[in-house]
C-alpha positions, 0 to 999 in steps of 0.5 A: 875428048881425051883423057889423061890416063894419070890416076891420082893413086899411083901418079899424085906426084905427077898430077901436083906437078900438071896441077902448079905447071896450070896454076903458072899459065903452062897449062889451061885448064877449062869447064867441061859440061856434064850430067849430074849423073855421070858416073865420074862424080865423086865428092872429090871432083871440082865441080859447079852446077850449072842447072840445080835440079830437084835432087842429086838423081834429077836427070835435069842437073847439069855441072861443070868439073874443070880439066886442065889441057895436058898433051896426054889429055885433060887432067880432072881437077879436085878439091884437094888441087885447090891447095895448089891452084887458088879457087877464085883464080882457077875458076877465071882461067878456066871462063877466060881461057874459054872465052879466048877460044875462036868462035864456032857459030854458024848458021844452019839451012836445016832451020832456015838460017834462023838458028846457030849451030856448032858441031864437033868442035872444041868446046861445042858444049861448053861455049853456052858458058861463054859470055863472048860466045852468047854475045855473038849469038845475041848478036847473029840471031838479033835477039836479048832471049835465047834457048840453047841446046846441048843434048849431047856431048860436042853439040850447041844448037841456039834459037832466039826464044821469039822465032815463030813456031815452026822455027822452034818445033824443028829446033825442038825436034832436032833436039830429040833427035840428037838426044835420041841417036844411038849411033852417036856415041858422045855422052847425054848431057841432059833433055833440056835447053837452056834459057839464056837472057844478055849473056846468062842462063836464067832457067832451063825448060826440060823437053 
């Protein structure tokens, strides 16, 4: 994912503009999943939890910050940009715009059909957010219960929470594996899946 190069000391004047352009529809902004520890968070970032944790350190935490899709990248929005872009309306856009997205769910042979993959492509992560995207993955795997991997930035791996065993070690392996591999250079997110129930993330198991 690219990010907009603007900083917010030298360019405020810049971002403002971005900022009221997506506050008027010109722009999109978005939920982009991260770690509770990436380094990026500050008190100024707009953020949401997504998975609480025992503590701001607990490596469970997962958050959602809220970058605005400029042709330079995406633009990270802030408290203060909540003066231009009213909180409720941003927050809506930004699950709307990602609901509006073209599904990426597939099949996958490596667990014998019986899970859903989306790999690399826009959103991966972030589309466990996506109520349209969880519906259809109710719908694929026939099951109210899932769980749902995002170990690393740009995946999503979905299993229903009722596959046999053998279904779910290899879900859980393959987990491991992608959390594991150095030669992936997208961010952690964190070594956990969520539990997803019609729609909602009701709780997370760390692996």
């Amino acid at each position: 994912m690219k990010i907009n190069t603007l900083n917010r000391k030298e360019n405020l004047a810049e971002i403002k503009t971005i900022v009221e352009k997506a506050s008027q529809g010109e722009y999109k902004v978005y939920p982009i999943v991260k770690a509770g520890t990436w380094e990026g968070l500050d008190g100024e970032i707009l953020q949401t939890t997504a998975i609480k944790g025992d503590n701001e350190e607990d490596p469970s935490k997962i958050v959602a910050v809220y970058g605005i899709d400029t042709p330079d990248g995406f633009v990270y929005l802030t408290m203060a940009d909540l003066e231009i872009y009213d909180g409720t309306t941003l927050l809506n856009d930004a699950y709307q715009n990602l609901d509006d997205l073209e599904s990426t769910l597939e099949y996958t042979e490596a667990l014998d059909n019986k899970a859903l993959i989306s790999i690399d492509t826009y959103f991966a992560s972030e589309r466990v957010f996506s109520k349209v995207e969880m519906t259809k993955a109710h719908a694929m795997l026939d099951s109210e219960d899932l769980f749902v991997s995002t170990s690393k930035y740009g995946e999503l791996m979905i299993i229903s929470q009722h596959a046999d065993k053998e279904t779910k070690d290899k879900f859980a392996y393959l987990h491991k594996y992608n959390w594991n591999d150095d030669e992936n250079p997208n961010e952690r997110i964190a070594d956990l899946v969520y539990s997803v129930t019609n729609c909602d993330i009701v709780g997370h198991i760390p692996l």
